[in-house]
C-alpha positions in Angstrom: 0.0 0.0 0.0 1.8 3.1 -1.0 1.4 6.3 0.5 1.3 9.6 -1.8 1.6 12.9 0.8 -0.1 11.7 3.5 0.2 12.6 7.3 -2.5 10.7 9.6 -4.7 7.7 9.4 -7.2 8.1 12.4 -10.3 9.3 11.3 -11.4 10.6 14.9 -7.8 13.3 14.8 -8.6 16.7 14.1 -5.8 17.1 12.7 -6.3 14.5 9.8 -9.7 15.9 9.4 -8.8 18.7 8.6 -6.4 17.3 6.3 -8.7 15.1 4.4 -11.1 18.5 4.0 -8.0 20.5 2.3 -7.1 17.2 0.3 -10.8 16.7 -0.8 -10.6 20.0 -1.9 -7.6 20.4 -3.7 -7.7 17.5 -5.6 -10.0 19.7 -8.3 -7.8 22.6 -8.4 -5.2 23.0 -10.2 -1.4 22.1 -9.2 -0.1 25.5 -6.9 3.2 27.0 -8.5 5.6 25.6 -5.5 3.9 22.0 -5.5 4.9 22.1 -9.0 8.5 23.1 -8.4 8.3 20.1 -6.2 6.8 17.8 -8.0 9.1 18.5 -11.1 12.4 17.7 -9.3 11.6 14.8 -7.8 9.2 13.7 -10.8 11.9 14.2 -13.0 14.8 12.4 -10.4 12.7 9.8 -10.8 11.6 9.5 -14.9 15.8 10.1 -15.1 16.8 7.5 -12.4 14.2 4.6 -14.2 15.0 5.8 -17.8 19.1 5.0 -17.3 17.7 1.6 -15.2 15.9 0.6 -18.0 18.7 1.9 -20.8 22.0 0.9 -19.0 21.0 -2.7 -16.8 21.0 -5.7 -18.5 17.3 -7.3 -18.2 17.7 -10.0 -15.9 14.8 -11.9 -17.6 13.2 -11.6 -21.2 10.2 -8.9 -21.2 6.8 -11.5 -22.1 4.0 -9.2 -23.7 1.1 -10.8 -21.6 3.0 -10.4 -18.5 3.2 -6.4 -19.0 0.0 -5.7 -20.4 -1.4 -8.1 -16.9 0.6 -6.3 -14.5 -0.3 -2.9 -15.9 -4.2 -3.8 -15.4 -3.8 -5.6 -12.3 -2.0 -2.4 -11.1 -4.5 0.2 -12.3 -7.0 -1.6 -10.6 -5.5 -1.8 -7.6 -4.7 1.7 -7.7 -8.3 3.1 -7.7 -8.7 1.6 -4.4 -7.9 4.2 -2.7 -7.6 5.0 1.1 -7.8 8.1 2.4 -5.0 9.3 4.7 -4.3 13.1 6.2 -3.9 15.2 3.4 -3.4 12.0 0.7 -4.2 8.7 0.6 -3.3 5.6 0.0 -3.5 1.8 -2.2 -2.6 -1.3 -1.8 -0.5 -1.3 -5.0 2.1 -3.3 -3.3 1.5 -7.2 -4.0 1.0 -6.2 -7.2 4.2 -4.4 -7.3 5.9 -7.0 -5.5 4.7 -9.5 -8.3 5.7 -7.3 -11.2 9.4 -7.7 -9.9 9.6 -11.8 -10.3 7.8 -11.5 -13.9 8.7 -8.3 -15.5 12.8 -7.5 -16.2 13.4 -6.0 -13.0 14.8 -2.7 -14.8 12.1 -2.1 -16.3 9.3 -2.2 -13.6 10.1 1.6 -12.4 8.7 2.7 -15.8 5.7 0.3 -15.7 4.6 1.2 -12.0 4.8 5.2 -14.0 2.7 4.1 -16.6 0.6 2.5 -14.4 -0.1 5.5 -12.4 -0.5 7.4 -15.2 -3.3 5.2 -16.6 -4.8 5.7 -13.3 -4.5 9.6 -12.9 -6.2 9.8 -16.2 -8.9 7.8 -15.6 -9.4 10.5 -12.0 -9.3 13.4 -14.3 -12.3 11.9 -16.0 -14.0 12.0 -12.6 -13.0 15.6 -11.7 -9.5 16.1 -10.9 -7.7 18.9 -12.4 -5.8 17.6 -15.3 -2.2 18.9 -13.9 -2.1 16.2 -10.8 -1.6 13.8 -13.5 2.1 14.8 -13.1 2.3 13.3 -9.7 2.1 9.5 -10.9 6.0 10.2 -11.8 6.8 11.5 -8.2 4.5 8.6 -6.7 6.7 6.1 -8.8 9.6 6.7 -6.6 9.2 4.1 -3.9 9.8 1.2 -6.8 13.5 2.4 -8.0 15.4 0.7 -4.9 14.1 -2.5 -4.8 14.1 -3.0 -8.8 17.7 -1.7 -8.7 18.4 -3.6 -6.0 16.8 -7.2 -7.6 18.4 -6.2 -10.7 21.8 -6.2 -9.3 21.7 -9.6 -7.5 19.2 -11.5 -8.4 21.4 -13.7 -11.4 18.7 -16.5 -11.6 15.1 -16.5 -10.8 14.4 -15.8 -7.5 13.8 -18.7 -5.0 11.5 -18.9 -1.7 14.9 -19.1 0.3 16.3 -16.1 -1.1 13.9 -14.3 1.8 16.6 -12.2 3.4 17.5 -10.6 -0.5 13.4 -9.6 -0.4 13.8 -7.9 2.9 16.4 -6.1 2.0 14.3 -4.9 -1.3 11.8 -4.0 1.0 13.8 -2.3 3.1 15.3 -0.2 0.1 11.3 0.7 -0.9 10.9 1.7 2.4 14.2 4.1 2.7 13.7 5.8 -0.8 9.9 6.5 0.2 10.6 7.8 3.3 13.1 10.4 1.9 10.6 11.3 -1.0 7.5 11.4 0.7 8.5 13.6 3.7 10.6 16.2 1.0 7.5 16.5 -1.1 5.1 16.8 1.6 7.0 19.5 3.9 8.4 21.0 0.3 5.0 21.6 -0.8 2.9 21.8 2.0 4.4 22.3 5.1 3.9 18.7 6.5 6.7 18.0 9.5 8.8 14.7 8.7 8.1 13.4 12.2 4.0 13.9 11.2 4.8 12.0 8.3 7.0 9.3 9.7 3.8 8.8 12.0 1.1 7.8 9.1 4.1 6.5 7.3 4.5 3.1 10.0 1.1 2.3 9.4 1.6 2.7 5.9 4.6 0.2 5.7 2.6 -2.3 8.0 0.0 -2.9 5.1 3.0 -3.4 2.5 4.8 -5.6 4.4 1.4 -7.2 5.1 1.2 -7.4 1.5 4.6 -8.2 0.2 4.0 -12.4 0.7 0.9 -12.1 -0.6 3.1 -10.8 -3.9 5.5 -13.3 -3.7 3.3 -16.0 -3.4 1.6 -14.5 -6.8 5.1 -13.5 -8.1 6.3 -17.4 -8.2 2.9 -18.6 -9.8 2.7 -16.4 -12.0 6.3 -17.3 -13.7 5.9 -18.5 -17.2 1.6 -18.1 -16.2 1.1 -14.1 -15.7 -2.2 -14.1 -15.7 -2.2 -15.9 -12.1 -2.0 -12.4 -11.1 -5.5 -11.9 -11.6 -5.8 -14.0 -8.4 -5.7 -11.3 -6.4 -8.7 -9.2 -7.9 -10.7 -10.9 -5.2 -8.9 -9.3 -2.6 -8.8 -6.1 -4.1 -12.4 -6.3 -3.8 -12.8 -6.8 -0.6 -9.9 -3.9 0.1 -12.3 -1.2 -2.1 -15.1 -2.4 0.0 -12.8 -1.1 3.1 -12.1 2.0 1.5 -15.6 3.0 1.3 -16.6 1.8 4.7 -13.3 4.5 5.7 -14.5 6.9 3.3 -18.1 6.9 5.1 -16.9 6.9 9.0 -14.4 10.2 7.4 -17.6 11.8 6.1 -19.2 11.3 9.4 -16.4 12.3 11.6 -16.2 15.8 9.1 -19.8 16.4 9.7 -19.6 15.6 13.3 -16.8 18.1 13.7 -18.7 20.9 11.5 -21.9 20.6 14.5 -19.1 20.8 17.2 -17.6 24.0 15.3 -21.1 25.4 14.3 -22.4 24.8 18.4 -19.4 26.7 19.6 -19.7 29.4 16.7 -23.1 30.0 18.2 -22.3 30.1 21.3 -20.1 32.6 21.2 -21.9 34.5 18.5 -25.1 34.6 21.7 -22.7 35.8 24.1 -21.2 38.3 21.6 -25.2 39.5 21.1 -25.5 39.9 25.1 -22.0 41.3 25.4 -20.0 42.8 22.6 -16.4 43.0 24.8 -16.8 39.7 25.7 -17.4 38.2 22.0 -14.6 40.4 20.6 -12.2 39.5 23.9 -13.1 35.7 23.3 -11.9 35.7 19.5 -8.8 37.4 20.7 -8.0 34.2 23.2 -8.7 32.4 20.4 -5.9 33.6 18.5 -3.3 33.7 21.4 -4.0 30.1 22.4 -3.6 28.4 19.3 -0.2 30.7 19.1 1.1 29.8 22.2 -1.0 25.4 21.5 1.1 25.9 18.2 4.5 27.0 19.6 4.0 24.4 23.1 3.2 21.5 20.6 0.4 20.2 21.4 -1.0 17.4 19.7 -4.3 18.0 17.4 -7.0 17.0 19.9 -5.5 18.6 22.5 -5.4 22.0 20.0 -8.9 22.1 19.2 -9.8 22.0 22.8 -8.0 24.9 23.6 -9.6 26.4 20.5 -12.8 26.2 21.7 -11.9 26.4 25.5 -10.9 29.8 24.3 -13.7 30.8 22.1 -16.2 29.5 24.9 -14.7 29.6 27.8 -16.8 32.9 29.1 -20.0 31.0 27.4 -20.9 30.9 31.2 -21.6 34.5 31.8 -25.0 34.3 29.8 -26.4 33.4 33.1 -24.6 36.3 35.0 -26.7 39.9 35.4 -25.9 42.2 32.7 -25.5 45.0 35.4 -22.7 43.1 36.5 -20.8 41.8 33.5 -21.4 46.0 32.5 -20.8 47.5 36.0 -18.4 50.3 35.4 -15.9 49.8 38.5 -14.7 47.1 40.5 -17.1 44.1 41.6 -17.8 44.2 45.3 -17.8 40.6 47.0 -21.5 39.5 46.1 -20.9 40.5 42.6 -17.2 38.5 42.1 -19.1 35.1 44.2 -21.9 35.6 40.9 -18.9 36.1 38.6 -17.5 33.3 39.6 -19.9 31.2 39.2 -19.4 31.6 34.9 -17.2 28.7 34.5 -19.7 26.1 36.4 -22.5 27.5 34.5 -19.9 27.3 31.0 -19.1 23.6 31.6 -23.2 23.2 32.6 -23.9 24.6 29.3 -21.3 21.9 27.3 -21.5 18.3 29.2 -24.9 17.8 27.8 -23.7 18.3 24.6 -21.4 15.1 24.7 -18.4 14.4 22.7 -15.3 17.1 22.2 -17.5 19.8 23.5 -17.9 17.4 26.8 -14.5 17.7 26.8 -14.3 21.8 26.8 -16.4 21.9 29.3 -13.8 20.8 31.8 -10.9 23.0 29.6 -14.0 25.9 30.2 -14.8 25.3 34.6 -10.8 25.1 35.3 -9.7 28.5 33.0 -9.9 30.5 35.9 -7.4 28.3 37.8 -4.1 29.7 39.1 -0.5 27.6 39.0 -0.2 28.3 43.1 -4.0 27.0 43.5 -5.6 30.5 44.0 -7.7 30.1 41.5 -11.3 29.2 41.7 -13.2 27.3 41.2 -11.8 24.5 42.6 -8.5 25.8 43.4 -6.7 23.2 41.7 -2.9 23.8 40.8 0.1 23.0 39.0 -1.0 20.1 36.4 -3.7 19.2 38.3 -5.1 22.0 35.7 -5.2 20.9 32.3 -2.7 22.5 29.9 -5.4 23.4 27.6 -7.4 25.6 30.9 -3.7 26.9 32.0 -3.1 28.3 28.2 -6.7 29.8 28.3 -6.0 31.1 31.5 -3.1 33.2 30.4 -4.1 34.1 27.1 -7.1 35.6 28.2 -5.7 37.4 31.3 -2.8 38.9 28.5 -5.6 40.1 26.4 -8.0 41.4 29.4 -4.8 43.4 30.7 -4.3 45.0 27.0 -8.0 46.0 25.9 -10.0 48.8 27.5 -12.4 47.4 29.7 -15.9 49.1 31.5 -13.7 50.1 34.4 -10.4 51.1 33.1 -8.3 51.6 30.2 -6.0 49.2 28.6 -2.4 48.6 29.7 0.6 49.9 27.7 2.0 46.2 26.0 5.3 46.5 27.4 3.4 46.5 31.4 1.5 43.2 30.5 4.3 41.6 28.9 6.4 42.6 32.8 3.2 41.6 34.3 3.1 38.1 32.4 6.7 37.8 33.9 5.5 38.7 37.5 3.1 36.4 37.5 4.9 33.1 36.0 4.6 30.8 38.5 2.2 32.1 40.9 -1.0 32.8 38.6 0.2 31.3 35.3 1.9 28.0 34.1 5.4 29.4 33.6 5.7 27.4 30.4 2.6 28.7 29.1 3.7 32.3 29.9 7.2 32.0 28.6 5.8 31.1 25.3 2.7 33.8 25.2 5.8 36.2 25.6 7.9 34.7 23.2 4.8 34.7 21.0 3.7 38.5 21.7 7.6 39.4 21.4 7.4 37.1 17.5 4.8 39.5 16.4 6.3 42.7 16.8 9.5 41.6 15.8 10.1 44.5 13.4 9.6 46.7 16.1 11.1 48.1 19.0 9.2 47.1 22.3 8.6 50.8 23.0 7.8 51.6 19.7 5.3 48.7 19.8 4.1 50.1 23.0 3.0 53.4 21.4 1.4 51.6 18.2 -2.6 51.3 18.5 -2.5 48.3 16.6 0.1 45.4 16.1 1.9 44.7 13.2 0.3 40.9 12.7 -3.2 39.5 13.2 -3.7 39.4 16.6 -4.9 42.9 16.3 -6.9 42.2 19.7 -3.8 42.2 22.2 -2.2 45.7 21.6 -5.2 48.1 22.0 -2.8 50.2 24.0 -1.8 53.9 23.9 0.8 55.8 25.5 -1.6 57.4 27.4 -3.5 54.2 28.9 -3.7 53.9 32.9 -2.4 50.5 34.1 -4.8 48.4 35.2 -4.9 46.8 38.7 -3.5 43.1 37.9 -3.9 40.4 35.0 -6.9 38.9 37.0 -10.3 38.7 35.1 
């Protein structure tokens, strides 16, 4: 089963949701400039590479017409079934492949496996893809130029059952060479890390090496009989049933994640209606969090709950009194005990709603929690918070201290980012606030820090935490 740009297999990660959406996507538009650059060199490494193979290396064994034209149909057909994977997919091409190399001159199976793929990109352009991703059936050839080379090179006599350890090694060599071209073309062209694509990539290789005996069991029979290749049509069958059982549990977990994005959307957009600061202050969290998520690495699920802890996680002051949420000075101690109450009533709201907004509900009760346990409301500290509620936490203090509020006007940047640093340890994780500074200090890079100070707005997106002039009066602490 070979993998062509792919970076996830679970159908339940956010992550390779999303991935599958953009891939879904793109597939009917055409090839972006830089993915072509990208697809040219290694496309044309590659029709280079299996062009001197099949040129300069003796064949080890004559080319038989029915065994070509049977491995390219066994291979297109094995090619549509197709697995979708992160931002790719992928096909069990390989006991096909791994037949092709005990029937076909091993030379010259790179340039089948390209013809092959061809075949089958045409045959997708007649179902909607743009015509220009035709070019990546030469890049998605790669994987088959070690172990031909490698079979080429040594195997001087038809291959035998006990010459096992000489097929590991050419399935080692598939496995090297993909690695190294699927991880350059999917970080070249769209910003995929190699250790996210080493991740899909193991599950990947476990189906080929599943496969591979199945191929070499077909390989052998099918010597002087090529056509025992068709054997494994049944299988492939039952494989494209698979796909399409994936296919519908990827449509369902996409749908599922457009309610849980389309609840919390209007959520916030009823809070915004009741209270206009506290919309606008939510979207700004929003932004900071996934900044600071983004530079602590968390993983995917673990992202979009601070994403939505963030966008909701004042959801809970719907059921506080406008006159207090609006009061125009400090709360007195009846009015902070009905404050305080927001988060219960936030994490209220979301447990009904089960699933990943279940799951926010608890990021939503705790993102009023301090690191030294002074937070409420159940003064839990340290990582008895969750690190989604402790990057909420700081986030949304950051960007309370630096936009005007009711009762006072915002603070000058440069006096949150020493109050940030004041309060590391004691009110904040001082992880999370080390990297909220380090992002806040990224954004107005190209600035001085007193310069940035005196700026009404920043220089990047998060136009929400700099609201700060000269003139503004500090505010009494980062608390909200």
């Amino acid at each position: 089963m070979e993998n062509h740009s792919s970076t996830s297999t679970s159908t339940t990660d956010p992550e390779s949701q999303l991935l599958v959406a953009e891939a879904r996507e793109r597939k009917h538009a055409r090839v972006r400039m830089h993915e072509l650059v990208v697809e040219s060199l290694i496309g044309g490494f590659f029709v280079i590479a299996a062009t001197l193979m099949a040129v300069l290396i003796d064949w080890n064994r004559p080319l038989s017409a029915s065994a070509l034209v049977v491995s390219i149909a066994a291979f297109v057909i094995a090619s549509r079934v197709s697995f979708e994977v992160g931002d790719g997919y992928a096909v069990p091409t390989q006991m096909v492949f791994v037949a092709m190399l005990l029937v076909l001159p091993d030379p010259l199976v790179p340039a089948v496996v390209a013809a092959s793929l061809f075949i089958t990109r045409l045959l997708e352009v007649r179902e909607g893809m743009h015509p220009s991703r035709a070019l990546y059936a030469f890049a998605d050839s790669c994987y088959s130029l070690g172990p031909a080379l490698l079979l080429a090179f040594v195997a001087e006599r038809q291959p035998e059952w006990e010459d096992w350890p000489v097929f590991v090694a050419a399935l080692g060599a598939q496995f090297a060479l993909d690695v190294v071209c699927t991880s350059v073309r999917a970080w070249a062209a769209s910003g995929v890390p190699p250790r996210t694509m080493l991740r899909v990539l193991r599950w990947v290789y476990g189906v080929d090496a599943t496969l591979a005996p199945l191929g070499l069991a077909l390989g052998f029979a099918a010597t002087g009989e090529p056509f025992v290749i068709l054997l494994g049509l049944p299988l492939l069958g039952l494989l494209a049933y698979f796909a399409r059982e994936r296919r519908v549990r990827i449509d369902h977990a996409l749908e599922l994640n457009g309610a849980y994005r389309g609840t919390a959307m209007l959520l916030g957009q009823v809070v915004e209606s009741d209270d206009a600061y506290t919309g606008e202050h939510s979207r700004g969290v929003v932004e900071l969090s996934l900044a600071v998520a983004d530079r602590m690495g968390l993983d995917p699920r673990a992202r979009v709950r601070v994403e939505f802890g963030a966008l909701l996680h004042d959801v809970g002051k719907i059921a506080v009194p406008n006159e207090i949420i609006n009061k125009p000075g400090p709360l007195n101690h009846e009015e902070w005990a009905v404050m305080r109450r927001h988060t219960i009533e936030g994490e209220r709201m979301l447990k009904p709603i089960g699933g990943l907004l279940a799951e926010v509900g608890g990021v939503v009760r705790s993102s009023h929690e301090h690191y030294d346990g002074g937070g409420y409301p159940d003064g839990l500290a340290g990582s008895q918070i969750p690190i989604e509620a402790r990057i909420v936490c700081c986030c949304d203090a950051f960007s309370a201290m630096t936009t005007d509020r009711s009762y006072r006007r915002a603070m000058p940047l440069e006096a949150a980012l020493l109050e940030l640093n004041a309060c590391s340890g004691t009110q904040f994780d001082p992880d999370v606030a080390s990297a909220l500074v380090a992002v806040v200090e990224e954004l107005y890079s190209s600035l001085p820090l007193p310069a940035a100070r005196l700026s009404s707005s920043p220089p990047g997106p998060l136009s929400t935490i700099a609201n700060s002039t000269a003139s503004s009066a500090p505010a009494s602490g980062p608390t909200t």
